[in-house]
C-alpha positions, -999 to +999 in steps of 0.1 A: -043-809+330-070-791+310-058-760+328-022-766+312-035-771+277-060-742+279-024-721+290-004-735+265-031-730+235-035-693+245+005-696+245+008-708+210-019-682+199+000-651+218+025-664+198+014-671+162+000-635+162+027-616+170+049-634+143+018-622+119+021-591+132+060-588+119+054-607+088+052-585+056+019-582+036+031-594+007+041-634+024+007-635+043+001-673+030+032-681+050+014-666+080-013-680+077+003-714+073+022-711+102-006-699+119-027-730+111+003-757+121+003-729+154-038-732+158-036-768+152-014-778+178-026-758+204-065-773+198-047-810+206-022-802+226-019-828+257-047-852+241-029-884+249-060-901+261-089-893+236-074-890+199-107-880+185-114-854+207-076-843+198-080-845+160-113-822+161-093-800+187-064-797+162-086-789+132-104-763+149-076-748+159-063-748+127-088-733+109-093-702+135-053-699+138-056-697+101-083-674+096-072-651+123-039-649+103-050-640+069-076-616+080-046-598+100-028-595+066-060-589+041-062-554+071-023-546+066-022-556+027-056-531+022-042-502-004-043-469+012-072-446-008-051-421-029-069-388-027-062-370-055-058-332-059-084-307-077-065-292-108-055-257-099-074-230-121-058-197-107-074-171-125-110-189-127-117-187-164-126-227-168-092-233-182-069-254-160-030-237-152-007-263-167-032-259-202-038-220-197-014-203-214-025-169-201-028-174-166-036-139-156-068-133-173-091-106-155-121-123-137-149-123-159-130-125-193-146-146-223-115-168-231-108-191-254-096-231-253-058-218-242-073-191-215-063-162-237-094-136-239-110-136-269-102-112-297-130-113-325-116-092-351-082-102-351-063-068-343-043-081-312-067-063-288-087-083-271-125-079-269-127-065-231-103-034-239-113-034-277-135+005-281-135-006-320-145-045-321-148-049-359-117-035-372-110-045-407-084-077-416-054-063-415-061-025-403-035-013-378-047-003-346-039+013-315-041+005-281-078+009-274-080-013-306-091+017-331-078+020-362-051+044-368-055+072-394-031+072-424-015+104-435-017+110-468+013+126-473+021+145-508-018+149-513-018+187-517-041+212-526-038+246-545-033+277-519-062+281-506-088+262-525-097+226-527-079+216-561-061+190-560-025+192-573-014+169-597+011+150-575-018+145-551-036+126-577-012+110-587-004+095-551-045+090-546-048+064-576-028+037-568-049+037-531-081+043-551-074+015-574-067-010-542-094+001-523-121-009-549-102-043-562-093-056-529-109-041-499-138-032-518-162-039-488-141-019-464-155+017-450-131+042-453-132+080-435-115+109-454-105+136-431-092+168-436-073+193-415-061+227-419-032+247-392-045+272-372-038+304-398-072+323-405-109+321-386-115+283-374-150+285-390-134+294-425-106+264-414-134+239-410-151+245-439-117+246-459-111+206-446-144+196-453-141+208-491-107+191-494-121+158-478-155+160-504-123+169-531-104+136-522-135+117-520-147+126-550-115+116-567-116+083-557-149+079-569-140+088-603-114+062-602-140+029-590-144+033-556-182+028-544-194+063-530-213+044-498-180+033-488-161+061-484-169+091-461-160+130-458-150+146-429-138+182-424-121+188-385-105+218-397-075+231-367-093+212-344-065+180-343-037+194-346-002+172-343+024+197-348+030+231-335+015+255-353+039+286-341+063+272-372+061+266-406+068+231-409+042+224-382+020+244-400+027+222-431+023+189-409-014+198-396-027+208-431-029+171-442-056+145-454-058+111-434-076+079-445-088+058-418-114+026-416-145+035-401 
């Protein structure tokens, strides 16, 4: 008889735990109900004789039918660890990709909160390529981030002296006048050039006399002399050909530029 019961329990167990097994996680407290009543029967199953003995049997069984139950769906209810992903940072320069909205900076590259390398004085060249880092507000550059000389064109000079005409000064005082009330604190450089007709020594000295010339104009009309420097390059730069006479004419010329 005992033999029976002992079967029949580990029948009802067999049981119980494969219905847990197919129950979904989310009605475990109906498994492990069932699996109590299930537990429960099979501890006092065939106790006809001694109901004590049968009552204890059945609780026991409840309880471990139960608990064998609920711990079955506590391991298949568990929420699976979500491992999340590093943000990507492609070109390395401590700003993530979705906030770096220049993702191709060069490794190395001081860059600011968007990922865009820094450009300290404002001239759309940024600081690594930048030969001329403190160009003034506003001066227009070129590509290595240098300011790009101004031709001033109509300021002429009598044949060969260092006169100024009366047109040129004409054209110099308006820049003169803006110079010294709004840019006052800007450096400026005065070049002069000459074409390649006569000795280059006599050309150099020529565009250094016309630079002093414009210089000194500008002087007269506010500008502070510390700010403004002459420079004489004579044929040396030239950016027309000098075989014609209006090439010629384009390399004799004065350029202002920001130092």
């Amino acid at each position: 008889m005992k033999l029976f019961k002992t079967l029949a329990a580990i029948g009802f167990v067999a049981i119980f735990a494969t219905g847990c097994a197919s129950v979904s996680t989310d009605k475990w407290q109906n498994c492990a109900l069932a699996g109590a009543a299930l537990g429960g029967a099979a501890g006092g199953f065939g106790d006809d004789h001694d109901s004590e003995d049968a009552v204890l049997s059945a609780i026991g069984g409840a309880v471990i039918g139960g608990t064998i139950c609920a711990l079955m769906a506590d391991d298949e209810s568990a929420p699976t660890p979500v491992v999340e992903e590093p943000a990507l940072d492609s070109d390395g320069d401590g700003v993530i990709d979705s906030l770096d909205q220049c993702p191709n900076t060069p490794a190395g590259v001081a860059v600011d909160s968007n990922g865009c390398a820094l450009d300290s004085d404002g001239d759309g060249i940024a600081d690594y390529k930048d030969q001329c880092p403190n160009s003034a507000p506003g001066a227009k550059v070129n590509e290595l981030g240098c300011a790009v000389a101004f031709v001033l064109h109509g300021v002429n000079f009598h044949t060969n002296s260092a006169d100024l005409t009366d047109e040129a000064k004409a054209i110099l005082q308006p820049i003169a006048i803006a110079h010294h009330t709004h840019h006052g604190d800007v450096d400026l450089v005065i070049s002069g050039h000459t074409d390649s007709t006569g000795a280059a020594a006599y050309n150099k000295q020529l565009s250094q006399s016309r630079a002093e010339s414009v210089r000194a104009y500008m002087i007269s009309q506010g500008c502070a002399a510390d700010k403004l420097t002459a420079v004489g390059y004579g044929e040396e730069n030239p950016v027309a050909d000098n075989g014609t006479k209006a090439g010629r004419a384009e390399n004799r010329r004065v350029e202002l530029s920001v130092k």
